[in-house]
N, CA, C and O of each residue as an XYZ file, in Angstrom:
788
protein
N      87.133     94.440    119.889
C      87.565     93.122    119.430
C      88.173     92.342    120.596
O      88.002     91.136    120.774
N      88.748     92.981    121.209
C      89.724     92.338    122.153
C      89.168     91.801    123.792
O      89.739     91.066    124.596
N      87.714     92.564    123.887
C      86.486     92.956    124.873
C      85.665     90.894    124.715
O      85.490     89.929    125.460
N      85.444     91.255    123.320
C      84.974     89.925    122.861
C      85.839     88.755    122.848
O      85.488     87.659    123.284
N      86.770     88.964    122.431
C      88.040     88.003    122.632
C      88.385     87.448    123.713
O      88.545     86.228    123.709
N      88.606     88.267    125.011
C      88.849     88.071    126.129
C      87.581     88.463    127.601
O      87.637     88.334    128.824
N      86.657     88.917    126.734
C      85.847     89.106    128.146
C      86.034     89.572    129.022
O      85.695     89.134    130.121
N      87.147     91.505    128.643
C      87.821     92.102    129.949
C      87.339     93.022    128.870
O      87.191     93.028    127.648
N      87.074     94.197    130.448
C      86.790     95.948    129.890
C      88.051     96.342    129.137
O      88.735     97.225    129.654
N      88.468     95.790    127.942
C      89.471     96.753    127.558
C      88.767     97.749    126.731
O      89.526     97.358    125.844
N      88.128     98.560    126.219
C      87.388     99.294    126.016
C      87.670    100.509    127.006
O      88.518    101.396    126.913
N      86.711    100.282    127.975
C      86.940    100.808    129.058
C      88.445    101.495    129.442
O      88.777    102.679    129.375
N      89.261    100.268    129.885
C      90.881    100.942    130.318
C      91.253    101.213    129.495
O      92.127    101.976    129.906
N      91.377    101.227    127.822
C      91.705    102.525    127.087
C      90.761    103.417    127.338
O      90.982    103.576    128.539
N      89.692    104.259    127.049
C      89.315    104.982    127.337
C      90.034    105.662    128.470
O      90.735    106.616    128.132
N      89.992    105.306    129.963
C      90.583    106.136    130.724
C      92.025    106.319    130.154
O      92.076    107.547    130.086
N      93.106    105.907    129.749
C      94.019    105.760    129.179
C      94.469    106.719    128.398
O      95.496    107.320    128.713
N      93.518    107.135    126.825
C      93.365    107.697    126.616
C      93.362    109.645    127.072
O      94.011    110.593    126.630
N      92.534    109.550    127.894
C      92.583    110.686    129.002
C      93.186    111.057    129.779
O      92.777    111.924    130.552
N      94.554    110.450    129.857
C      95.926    110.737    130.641
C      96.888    111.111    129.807
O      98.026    111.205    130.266
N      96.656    111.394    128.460
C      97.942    112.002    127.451
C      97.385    113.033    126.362
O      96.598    113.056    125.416
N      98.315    113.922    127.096
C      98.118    114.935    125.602
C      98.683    115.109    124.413
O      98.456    116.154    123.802
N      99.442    114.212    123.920
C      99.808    114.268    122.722
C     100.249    112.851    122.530
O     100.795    112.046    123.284
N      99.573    112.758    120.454
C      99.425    110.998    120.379
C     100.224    111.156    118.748
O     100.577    112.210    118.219
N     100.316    110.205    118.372
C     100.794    110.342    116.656
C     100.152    108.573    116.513
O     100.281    107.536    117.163
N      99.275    109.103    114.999
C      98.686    107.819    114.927
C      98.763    107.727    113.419
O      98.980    108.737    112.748
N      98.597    106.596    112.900
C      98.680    106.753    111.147
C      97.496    106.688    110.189
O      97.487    106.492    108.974
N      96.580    106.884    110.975
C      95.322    107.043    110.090
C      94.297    108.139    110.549
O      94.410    108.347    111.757
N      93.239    108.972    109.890
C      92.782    109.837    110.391
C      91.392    109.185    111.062
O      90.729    110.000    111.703
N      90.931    107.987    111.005
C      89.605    107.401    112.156
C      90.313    107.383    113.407
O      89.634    107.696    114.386
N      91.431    107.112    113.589
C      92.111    106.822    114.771
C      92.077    108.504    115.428
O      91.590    108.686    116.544
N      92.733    109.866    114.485
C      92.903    110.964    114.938
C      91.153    111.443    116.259
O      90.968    111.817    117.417
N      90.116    110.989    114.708
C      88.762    111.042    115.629
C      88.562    110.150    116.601
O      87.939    110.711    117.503
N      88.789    109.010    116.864
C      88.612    108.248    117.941
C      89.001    108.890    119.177
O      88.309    108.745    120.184
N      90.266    109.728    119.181
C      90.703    109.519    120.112
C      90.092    110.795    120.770
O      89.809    110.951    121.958
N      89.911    111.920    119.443
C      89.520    113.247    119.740
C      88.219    113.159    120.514
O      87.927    113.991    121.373
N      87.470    112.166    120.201
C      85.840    111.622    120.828
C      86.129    111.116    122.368
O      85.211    111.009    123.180
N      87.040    110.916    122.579
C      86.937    110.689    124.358
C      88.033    111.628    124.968
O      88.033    111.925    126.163
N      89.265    112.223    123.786
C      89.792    113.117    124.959
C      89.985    114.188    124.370
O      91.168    114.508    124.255
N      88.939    115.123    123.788
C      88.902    116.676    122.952
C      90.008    117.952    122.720
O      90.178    118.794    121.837
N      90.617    117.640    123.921
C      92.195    118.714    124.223
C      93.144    118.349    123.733
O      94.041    119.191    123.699
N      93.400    117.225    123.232
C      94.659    115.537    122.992
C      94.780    116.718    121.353
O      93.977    117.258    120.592
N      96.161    116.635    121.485
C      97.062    117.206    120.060
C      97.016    115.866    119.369
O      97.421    115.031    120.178
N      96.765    115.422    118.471
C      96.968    114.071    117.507
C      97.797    114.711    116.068
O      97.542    115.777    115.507
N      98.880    113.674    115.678
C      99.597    114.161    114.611
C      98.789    112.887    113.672
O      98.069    111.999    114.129
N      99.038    113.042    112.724
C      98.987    111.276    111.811
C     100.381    111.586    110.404
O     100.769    112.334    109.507
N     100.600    110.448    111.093
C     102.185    110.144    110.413
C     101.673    108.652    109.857
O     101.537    107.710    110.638
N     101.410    108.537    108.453
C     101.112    107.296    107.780
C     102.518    106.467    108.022
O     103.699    106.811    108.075
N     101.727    105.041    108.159
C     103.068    104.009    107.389
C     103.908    104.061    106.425
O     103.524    104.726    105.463
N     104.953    103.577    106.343
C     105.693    103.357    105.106
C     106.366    102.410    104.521
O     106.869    101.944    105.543
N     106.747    101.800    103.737
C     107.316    100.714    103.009
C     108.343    100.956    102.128
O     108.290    101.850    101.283
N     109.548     99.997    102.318
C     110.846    100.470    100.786
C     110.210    100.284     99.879
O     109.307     99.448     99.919
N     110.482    101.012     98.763
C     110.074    100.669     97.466
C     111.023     99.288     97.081
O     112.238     99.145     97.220
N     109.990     98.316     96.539
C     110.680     97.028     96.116
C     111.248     97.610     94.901
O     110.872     98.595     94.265
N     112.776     96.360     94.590
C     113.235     96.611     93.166
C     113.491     95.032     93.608
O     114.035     94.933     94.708
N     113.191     93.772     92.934
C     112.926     93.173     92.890
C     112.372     92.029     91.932
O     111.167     91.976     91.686
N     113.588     90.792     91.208
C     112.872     90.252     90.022
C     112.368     88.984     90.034
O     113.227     88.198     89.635
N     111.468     88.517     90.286
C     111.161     87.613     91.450
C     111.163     85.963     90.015
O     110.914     86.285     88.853
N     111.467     84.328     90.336
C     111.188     83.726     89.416
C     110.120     83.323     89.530
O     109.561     83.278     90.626
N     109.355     82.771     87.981
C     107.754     83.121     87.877
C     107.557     82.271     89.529
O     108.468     82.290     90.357
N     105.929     81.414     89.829
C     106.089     80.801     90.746
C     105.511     79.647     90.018
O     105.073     79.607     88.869
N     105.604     78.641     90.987
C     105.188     76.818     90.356
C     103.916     76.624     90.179
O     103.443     75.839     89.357
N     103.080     77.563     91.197
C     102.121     76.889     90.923
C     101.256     78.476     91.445
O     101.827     79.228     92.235
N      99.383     78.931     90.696
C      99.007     79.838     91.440
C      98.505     79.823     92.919
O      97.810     78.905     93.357
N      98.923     80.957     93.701
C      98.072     81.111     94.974
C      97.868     82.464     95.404
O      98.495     83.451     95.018
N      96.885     82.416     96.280
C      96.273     83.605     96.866
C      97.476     83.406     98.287
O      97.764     82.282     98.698
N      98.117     84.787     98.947
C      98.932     84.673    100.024
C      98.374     85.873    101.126
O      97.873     86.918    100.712
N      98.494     85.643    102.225
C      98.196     85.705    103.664
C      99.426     85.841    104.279
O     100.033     84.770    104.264
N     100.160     86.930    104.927
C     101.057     87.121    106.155
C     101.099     87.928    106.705
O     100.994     89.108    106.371
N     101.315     87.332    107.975
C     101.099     88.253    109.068
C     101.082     87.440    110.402
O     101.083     86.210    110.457
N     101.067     88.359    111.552
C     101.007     87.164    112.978
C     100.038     86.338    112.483
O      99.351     86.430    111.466
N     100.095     85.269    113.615
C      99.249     84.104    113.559
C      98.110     84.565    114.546
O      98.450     84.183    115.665
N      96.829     85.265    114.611
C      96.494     85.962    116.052
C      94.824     85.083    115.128
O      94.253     85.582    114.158
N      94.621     84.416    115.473
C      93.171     83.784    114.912
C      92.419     84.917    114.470
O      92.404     85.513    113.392
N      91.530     85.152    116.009
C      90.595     86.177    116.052
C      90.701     87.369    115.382
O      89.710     87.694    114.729
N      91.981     88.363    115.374
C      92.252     89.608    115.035
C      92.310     89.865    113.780
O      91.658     90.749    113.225
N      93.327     88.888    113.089
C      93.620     88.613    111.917
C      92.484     87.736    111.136
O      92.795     87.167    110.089
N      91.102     87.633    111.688
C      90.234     86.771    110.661
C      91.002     85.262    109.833
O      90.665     84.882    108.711
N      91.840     84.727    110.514
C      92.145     83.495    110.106
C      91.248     82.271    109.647
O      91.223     81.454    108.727
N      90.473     82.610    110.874
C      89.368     80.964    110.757
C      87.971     81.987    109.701
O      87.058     81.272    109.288
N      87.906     83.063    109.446
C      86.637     83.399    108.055
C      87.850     83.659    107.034
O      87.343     84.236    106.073
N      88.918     83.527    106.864
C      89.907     83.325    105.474
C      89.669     81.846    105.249
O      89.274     81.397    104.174
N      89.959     81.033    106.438
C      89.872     79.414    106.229
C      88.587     78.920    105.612
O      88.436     77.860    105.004
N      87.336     80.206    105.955
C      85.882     79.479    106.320
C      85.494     79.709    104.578
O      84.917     78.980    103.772
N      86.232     81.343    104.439
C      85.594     81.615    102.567
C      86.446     80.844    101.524
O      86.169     80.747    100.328
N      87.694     80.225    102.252
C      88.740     79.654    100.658
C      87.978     78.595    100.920
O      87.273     78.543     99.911
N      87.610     77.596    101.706
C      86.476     76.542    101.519
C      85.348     76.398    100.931
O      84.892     75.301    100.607
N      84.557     77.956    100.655
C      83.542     77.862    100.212
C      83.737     78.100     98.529
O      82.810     78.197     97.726
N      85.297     78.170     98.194
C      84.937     78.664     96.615
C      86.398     77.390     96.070
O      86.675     77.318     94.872
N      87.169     76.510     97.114
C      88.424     76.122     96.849
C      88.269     75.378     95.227
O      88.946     75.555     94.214
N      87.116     74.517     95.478
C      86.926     74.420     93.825
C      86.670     74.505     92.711
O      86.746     73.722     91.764
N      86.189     76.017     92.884
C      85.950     76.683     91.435
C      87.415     77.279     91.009
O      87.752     77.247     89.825
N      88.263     77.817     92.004
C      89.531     78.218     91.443
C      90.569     77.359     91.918
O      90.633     76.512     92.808
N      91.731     78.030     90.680
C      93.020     77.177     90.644
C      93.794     77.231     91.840
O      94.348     76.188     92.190
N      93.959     78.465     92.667
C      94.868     79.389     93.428
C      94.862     78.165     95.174
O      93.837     77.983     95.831
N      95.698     77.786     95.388
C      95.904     77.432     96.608
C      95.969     78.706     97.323
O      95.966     79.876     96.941
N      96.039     78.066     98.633
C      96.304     79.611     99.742
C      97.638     79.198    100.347
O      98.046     78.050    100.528
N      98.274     80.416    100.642
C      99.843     80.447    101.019
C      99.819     81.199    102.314
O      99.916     82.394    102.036
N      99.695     80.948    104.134
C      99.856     81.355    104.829
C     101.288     81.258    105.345
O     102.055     80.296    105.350
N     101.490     82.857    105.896
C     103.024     82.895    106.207
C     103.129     83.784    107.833
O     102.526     84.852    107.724
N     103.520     83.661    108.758
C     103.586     84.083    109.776
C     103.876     82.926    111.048
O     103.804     81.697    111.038
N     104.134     83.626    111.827
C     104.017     83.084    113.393
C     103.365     83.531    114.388
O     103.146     84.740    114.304
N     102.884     82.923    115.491
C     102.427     83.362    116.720
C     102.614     82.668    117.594
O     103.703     82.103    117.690
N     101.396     82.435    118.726
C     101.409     81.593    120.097
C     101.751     80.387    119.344
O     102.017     80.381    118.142
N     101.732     79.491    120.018
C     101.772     77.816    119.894
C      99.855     77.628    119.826
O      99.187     77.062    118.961
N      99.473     78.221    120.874
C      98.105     78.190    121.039
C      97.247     78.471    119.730
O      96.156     77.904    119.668
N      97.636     79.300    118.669
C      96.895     79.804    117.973
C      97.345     79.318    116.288
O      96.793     79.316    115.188
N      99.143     78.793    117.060
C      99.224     77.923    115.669
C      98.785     76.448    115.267
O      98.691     75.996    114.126
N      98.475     75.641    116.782
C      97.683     74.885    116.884
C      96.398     74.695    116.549
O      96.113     73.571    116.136
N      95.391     75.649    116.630
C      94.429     76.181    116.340
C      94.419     76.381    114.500
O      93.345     76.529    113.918
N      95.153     76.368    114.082
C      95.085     77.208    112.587
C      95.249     75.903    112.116
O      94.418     75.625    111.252
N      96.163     74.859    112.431
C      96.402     73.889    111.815
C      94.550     73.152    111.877
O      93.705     73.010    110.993
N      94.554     72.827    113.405
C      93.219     72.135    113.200
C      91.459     72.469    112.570
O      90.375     71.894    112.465
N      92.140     73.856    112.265
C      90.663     74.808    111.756
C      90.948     74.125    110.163
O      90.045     73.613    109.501
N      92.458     74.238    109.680
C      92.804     73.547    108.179
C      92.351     72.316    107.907
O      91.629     72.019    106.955
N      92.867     71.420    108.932
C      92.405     69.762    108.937
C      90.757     69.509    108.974
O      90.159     68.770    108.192
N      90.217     70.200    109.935
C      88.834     70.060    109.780
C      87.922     70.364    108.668
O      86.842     69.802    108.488
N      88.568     71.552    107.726
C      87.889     71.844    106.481
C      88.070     70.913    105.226
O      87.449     70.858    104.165
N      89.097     70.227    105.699
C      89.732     68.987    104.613
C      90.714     69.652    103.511
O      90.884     69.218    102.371
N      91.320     70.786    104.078
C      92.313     71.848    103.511
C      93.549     71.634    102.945
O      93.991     72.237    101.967
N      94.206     70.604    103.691
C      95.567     69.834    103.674
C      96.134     70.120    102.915
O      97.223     70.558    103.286
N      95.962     70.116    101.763
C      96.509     69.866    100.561
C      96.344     71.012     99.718
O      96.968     71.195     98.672
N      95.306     71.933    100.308
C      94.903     73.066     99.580
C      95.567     74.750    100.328
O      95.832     75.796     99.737
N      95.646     74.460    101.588
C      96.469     75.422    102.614
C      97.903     75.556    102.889
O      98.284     74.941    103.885
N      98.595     76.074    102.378
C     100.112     75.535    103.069
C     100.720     76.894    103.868
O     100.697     78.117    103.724
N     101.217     76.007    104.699
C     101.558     76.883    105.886
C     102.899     77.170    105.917
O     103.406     76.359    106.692
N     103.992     78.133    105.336
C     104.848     78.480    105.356
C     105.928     78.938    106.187
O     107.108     79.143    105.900
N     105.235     79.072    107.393
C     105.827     79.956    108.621
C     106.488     80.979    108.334
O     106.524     81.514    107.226
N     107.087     81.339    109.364
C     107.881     82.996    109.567
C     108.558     83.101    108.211
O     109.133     82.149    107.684
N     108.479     84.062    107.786
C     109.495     84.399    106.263
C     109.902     85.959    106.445
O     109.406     86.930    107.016
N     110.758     85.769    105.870
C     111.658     87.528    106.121
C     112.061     87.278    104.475
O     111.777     86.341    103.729
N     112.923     88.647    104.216
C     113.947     88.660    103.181
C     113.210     88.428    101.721
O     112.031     88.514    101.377
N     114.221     88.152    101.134
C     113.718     87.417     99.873
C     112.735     86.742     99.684
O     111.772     86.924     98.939
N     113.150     85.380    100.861
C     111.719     84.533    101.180
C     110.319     85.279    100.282
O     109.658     85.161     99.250
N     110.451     86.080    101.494
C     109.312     87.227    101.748
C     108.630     87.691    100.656
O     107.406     87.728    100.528
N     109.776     88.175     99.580
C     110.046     89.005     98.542
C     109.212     88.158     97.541
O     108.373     88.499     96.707
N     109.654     87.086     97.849
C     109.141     86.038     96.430
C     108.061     85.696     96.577
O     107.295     85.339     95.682
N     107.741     85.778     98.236
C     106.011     85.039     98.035
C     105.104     86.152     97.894
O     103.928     85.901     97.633
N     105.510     87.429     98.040
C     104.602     88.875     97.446
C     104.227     88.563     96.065
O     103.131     88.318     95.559
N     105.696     88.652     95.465
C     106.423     88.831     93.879
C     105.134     87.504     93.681
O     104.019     88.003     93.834
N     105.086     86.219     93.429
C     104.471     85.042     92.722
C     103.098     85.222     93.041
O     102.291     84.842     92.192
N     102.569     85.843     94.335
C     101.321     85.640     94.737
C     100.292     86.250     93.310
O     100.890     86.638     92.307
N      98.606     86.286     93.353
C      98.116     86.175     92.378
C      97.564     87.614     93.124
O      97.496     88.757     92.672
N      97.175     87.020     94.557
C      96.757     88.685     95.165
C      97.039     88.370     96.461
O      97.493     87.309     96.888
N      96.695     89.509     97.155
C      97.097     89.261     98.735
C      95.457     89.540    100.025
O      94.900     90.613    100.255
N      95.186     88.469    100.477
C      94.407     88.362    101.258
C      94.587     88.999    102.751
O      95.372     88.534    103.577
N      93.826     90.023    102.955
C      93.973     90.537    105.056
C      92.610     90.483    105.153
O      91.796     91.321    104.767
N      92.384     89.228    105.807
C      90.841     89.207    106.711
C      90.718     89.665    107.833
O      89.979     89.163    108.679
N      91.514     90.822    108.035
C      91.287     91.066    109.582
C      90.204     91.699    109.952
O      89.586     92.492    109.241
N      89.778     91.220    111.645
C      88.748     91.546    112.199
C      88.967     93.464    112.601
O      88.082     94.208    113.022
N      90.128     93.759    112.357
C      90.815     95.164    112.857
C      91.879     95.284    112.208
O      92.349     94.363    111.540
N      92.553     96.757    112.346
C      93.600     96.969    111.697
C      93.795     98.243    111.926
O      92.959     99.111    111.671
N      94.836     98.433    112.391
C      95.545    100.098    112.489
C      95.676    100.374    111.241
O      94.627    100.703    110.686
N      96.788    100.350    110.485
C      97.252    100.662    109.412
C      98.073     99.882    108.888
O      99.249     99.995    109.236
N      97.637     98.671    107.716
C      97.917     97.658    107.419
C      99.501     97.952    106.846
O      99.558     98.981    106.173
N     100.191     97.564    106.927
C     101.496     97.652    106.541
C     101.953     96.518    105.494
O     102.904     96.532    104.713
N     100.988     95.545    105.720
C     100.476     94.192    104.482
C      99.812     94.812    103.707
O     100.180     94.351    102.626
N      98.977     95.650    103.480
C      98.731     96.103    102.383
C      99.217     97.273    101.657
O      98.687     97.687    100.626
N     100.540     97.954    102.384
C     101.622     98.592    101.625
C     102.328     97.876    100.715
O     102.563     98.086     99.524
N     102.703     96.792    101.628
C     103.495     95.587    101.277
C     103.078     95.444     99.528
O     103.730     95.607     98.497
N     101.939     95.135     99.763
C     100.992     94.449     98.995
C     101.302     95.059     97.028
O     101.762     94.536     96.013
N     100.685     96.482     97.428
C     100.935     97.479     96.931
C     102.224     97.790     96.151
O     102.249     98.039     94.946
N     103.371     97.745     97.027
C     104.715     97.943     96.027
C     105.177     96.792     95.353
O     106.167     96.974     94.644
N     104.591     95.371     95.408
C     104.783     94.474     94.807
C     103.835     94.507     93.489
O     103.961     93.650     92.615
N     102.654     95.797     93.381
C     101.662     95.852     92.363
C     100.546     94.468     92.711
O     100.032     93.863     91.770
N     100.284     94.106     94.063
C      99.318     93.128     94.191
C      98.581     93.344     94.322
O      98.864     94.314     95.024
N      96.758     93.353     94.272
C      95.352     93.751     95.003
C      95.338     93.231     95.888
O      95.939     92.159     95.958
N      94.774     93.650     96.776
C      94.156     93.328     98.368
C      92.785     92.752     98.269
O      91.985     93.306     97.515
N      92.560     92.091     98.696
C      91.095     91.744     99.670
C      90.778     91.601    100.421
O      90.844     90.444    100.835
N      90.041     92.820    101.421
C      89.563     92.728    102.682
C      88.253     93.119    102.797
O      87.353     93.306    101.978
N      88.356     93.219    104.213
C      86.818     93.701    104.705
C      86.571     95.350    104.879
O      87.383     96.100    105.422
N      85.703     95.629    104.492
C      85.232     97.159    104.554
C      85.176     97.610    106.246
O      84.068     97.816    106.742
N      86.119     97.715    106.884
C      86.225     97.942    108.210
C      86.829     99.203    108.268
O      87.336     99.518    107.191
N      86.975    100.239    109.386
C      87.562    101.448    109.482
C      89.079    101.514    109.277
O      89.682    102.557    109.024
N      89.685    100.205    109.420
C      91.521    100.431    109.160
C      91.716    100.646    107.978
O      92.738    101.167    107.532
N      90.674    100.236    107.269
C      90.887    100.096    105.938
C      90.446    101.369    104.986
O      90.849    101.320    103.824
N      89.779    102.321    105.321
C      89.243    103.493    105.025
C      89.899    103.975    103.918
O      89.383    104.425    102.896
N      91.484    103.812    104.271
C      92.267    104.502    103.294
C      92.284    103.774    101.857
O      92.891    104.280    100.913
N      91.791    102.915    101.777
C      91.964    102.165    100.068
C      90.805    101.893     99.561
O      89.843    101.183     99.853
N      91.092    102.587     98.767
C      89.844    103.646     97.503
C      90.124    103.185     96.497
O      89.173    103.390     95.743
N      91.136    102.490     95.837
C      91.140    102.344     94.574
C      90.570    100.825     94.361
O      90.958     99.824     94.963
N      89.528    100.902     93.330
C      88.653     99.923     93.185
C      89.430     98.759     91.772
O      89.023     97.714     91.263
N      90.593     99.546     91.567
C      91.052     98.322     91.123
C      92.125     97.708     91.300
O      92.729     97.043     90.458
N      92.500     97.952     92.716
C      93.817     97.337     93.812
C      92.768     96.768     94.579
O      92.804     95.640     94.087
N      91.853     96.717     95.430
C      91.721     96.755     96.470
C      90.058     96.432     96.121
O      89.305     97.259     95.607
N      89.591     94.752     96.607
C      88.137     94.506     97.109
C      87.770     94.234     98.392
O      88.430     93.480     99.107
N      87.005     94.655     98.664
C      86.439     95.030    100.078
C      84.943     94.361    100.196
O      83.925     94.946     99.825
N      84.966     92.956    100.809
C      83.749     92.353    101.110
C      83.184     93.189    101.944
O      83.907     94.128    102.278
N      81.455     93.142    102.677
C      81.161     93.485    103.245
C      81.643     93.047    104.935
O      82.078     91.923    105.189
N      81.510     93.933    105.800
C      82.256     93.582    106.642
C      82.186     92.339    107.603
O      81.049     92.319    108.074
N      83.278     90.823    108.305
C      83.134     89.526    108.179
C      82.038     88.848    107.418
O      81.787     87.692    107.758
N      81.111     89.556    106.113
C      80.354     88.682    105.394
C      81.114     87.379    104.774
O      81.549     87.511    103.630
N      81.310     86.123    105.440
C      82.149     84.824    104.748
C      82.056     85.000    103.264
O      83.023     85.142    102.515
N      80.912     84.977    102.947
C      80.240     84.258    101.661
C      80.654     85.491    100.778
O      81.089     85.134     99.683
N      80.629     86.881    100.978
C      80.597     87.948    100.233
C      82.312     87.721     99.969
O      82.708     87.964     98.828
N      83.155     87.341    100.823
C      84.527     87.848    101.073
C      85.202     86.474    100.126
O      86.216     86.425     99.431
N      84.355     85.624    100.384
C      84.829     83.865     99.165
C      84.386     84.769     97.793
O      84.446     84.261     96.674
């Protein structure tokens, strides 16, 4: 992802990277094989993520939406094919979209004008950084929780997701391996726009 992104062997300098440590702790078991595939001797533990259990009584919310948080990273995070599929379905459903995070200036610039160009304005709202309660409430009201990411270690948004009792929708990509239950969790085909709207 990051090869394409930037047009540098990072590929590559992990790989050698890789091959300079013998012992790794990672939280998913594709990652345990990844790593075992370029350095065979490497001890790997996997120590999953974790999340507090919410207790939490959230008030209803004003209005429905589908919610999004996380950095602001365009590319990584599938921002502009979240922007590209809530466009392709914004008026058959009720649900606005609720983005919440921060990043570069570069990429929050970028998010705004990927919104304006779809004619989103009014249909996107951009919440910024939220912690706490904030946080709490836009889990708690959301209808479900959207991760378009292009990658993913081990989503910690979709723990999140999870102890609030929300479904996920993502892409059938390897971070995601671990969520099996078909009635938390839809899984477009992988960046298919149209499958994932």
């Amino acid at each position: 992802i990051k090869e394409d992104q930037y047009r540098l062997p990072f590929g590559s300098i992990e790989k050698l990277g890789l091959k300079t440590y013998k012992h790794f702790i990672v939280p998913m078991e594709h990652m345990s094989t990844l790593i075992k595939e370029i350095n065979p001797i490497a001890t790997v533990e996997i120590i999953p993520n974790g999340v507090t259990r919410v207790d939490f009584s959230p008030l209803p919310a004003t209005e429905p939406y589908i919610f999004f948080i996380g950095r602001l990273e365009i590319h990584q995070k599938g921002l502009d094919m979240l922007i590209k599929a809530y466009a392709l379905i914004k008026d058959k459903i009720k649900q606005k979209l609720y983005i919440a995070g921060s990043g570069r200036k570069k990429d929050e610039d970028r998010l705004q004008e990927l919104i304006h160009k779809s004619g989103l304005d009014d249909k996107i709202i951009l919440k910024g950084r939220v912690s706490g309660k904030d946080k709490d409430a836009l889990f708690a009201g959301a209808d479900f929780i959207a991760i378009p990411s292009r990658f993913e270690g081990m989503s910690l948004t979709a723990l999140e997701a999870f102890s609030f009792k929300k479904a996920v929708v993502c892409f059938d990509i390897p971070g995601f391996s671990w969520l099996e239950n078909p009635t938390h969790v839809l899984k477009a085909k992988s960046f298919d726009i149209h499958d994932y709207a």
